[in-house]
N, C-alpha and C positions, 0 to 999 in steps of 0.2 A: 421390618419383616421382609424387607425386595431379597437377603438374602438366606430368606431360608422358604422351603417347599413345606406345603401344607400337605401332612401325609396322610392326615384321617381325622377321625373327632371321638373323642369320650363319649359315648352314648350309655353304656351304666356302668353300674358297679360288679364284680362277679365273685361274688363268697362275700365272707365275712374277715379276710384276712387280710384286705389291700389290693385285691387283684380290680382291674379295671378293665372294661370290656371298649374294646376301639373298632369303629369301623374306617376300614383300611380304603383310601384313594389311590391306593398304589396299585398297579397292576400285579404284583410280587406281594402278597401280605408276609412274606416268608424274610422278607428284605429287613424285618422288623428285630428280627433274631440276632442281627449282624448291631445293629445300633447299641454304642452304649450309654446312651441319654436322650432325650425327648425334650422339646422344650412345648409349654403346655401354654395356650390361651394368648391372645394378645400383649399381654408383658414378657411372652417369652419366656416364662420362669424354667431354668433347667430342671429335671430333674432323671437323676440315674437310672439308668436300668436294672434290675434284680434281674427277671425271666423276662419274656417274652415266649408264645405260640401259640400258632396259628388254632380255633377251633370256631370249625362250623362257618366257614367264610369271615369269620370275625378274628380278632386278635387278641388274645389275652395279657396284660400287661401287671407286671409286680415293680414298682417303685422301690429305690432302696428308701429304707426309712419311713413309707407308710405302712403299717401293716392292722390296721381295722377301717370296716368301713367307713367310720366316721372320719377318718386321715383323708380317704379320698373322695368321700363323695360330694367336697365344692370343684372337685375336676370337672364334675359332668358337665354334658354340652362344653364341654371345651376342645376347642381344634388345636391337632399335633401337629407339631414343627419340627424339624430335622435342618439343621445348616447345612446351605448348599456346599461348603469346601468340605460338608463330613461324609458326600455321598461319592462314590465310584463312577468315573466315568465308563458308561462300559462299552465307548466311542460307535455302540449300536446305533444312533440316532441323535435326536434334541428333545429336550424338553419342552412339553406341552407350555409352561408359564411363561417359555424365553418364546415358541410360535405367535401365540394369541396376541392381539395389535398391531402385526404385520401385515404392512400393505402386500395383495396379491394382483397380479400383475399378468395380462394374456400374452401369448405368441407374440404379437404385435406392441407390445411393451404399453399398454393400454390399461390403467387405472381397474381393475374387475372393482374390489375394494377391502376391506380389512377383514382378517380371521379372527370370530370372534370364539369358535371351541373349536374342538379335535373328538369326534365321535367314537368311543374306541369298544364299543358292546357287536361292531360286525366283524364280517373276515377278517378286512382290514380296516385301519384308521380312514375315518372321513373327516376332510374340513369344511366346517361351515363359515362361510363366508356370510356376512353382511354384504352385498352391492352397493355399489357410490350410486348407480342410476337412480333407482328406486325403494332399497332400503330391505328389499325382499332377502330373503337367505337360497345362497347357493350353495347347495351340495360335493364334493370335490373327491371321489376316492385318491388316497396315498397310496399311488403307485407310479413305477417307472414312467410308464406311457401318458401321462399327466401330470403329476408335479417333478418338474425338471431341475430345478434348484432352489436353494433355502440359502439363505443369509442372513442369520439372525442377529451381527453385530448390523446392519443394515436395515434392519426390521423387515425384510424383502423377502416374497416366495414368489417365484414366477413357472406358471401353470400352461398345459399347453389343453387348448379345450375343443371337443370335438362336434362338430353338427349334432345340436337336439342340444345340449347341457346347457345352453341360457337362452332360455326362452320368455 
């Protein structure tokens, strides 16, 4: 599973005709329209896409070849997968799965310690940080004037931090 991205989970079933209801990890649920296969649960089992769209923050999904609910409803609680080489770079950024494990690193080239999420419900993305001192979590907004650079074949973020943020 290292390469493919968990893009949601089967949470129920919606009608009677195969359609499955997903909630979407993706910042984009729209993103879902574009895919033509899924791969469903821990074995990865492919399977086609019929429809896909987006309703009510959630995602409607039609399988080629399921079509009652008794076809999909051993999906449920099962988490969606998408193969990393099936998705578009859209050279905006990196991905949150390649960040997370990366030692972060101050001004001073000084150990802060590893990113364990990427906050993404405010203005902008925050990283939380685990600390190597004491294990506490640091806060980090993603922006210019603090995270200075990323290197994620290096596992590497180095941050530049300002009086008051590690106390």
């Amino acid at each position: 599973m290292k390469d493919c991205f968990n893009i949601g989970k089967i949470v129920n079933t919606h009608g009677i005709r195969g359609e499955v209801k997903i909630y979407p990890y993706t910042d984009d649920p729209y993103k879902f329209e574009d895919f033509e296969y899924l791969l469903i649960g821990d074995k990865a089992d492919k399977h086609a896409l019929e429809s896909a769209r987006v309703h009510k923050n959630m995602v409607l999904v039609k399988f080629a070849g399921l079509n009652t609910i008794e076809a999909v409803t051993p999906l449920m609680n099962q988490n969606v997968y998408i193969a990393r080489e099936d998705v578009e770079d859209d050279g905006e950024g990196h991905y949150i799965v390649d960040l997370i494990g990366c030692e972060v690193y101050d001004q001073n080239d000084a150990l802060i310690g590893i990113l364990k999420d990427v906050l993404q419900n405010t203005a902008q993305d925050i990283y939380e940080i685990k600390r190597k001192d004491n294990g506490k979590m640091l806060y980090v907004p993603v922006v210019d004037a603090f995270v200075k650079a990323i290197d994620v074949d290096r596992k590497r973020i180095d941050v530049h931090l300002i009086e008051g943020m590690i106390e």
